[in-house]
N, C-alpha and C positions, 0 to 999 in steps of 0.2 A: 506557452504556459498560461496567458492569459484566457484563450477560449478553455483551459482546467478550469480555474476559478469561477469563469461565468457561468458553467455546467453546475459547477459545486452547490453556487449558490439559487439553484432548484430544488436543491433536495431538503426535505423534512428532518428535524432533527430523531436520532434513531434511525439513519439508513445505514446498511451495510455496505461492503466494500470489497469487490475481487481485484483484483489489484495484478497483472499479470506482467512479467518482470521475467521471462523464462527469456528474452533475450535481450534483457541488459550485462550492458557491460560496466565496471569499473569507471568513474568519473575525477574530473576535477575537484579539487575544495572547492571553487566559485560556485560548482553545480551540484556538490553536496549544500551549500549553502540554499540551493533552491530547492533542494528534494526537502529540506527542513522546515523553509515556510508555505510551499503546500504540504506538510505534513502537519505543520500545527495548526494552518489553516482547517483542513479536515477535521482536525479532534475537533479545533473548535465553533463547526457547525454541526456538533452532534452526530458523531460518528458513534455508532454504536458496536460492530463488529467488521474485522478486516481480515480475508483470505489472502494470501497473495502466491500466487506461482512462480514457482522457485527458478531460479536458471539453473544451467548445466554447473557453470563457473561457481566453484565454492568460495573465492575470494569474490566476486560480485554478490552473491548471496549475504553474503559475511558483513561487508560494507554497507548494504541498503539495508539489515538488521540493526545493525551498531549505529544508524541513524536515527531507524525506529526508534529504540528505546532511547535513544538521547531526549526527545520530545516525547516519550511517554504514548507513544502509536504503539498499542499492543496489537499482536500480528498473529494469525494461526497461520500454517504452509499447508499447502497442496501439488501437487504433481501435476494437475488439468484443470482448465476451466470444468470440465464437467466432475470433478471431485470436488472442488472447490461448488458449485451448486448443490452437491449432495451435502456439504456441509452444511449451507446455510437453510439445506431443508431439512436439516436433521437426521440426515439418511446414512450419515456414519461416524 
């Protein structure tokens, strides 16, 4: 988790974020508690828009959602990294 953070902290405030989660699974609280602070870490180096691809698992999907919003990580979803690109270029 820590080479996340020292990634994160490269980016410009106003970067976007594909986020690809197509094969997570379901987690611990101790490791929902770390999906939390790098999530609010994220927001707050100025995150400006977050794609993220969905898993198969609708109870996984469901859980990394209902974290999001807990810390106010607002999320659009996509099916592929290459939908999710078309999103961020406006291309659907």
């Amino acid at each position: 988790m820590i080479d996340f953070f020292l990634e994160l902290d490269k980016l410009k405030p106003g970067f976007d974020l594909i986020n690809d989660i197509s094969g997570f699974k379901p987690v611990s609280p101790s490791s929902v508690e770390e999906l939390k602070k790098a999530m609010w870490y994220t927001v707050s180096l100025g995150l400006k828009r977050a794609i993220r691809i969905v898993p198969v698992s609708y109870f996984a999907a469901n859980q990394f959602s209902r974290v999001s919003k807990e810390v106010g990580f607002d999320v659009e979803f996509a099916n592929s990294i290459e939908e999710a690109e078309r999103m961020l270029d406006g291309k659907v």
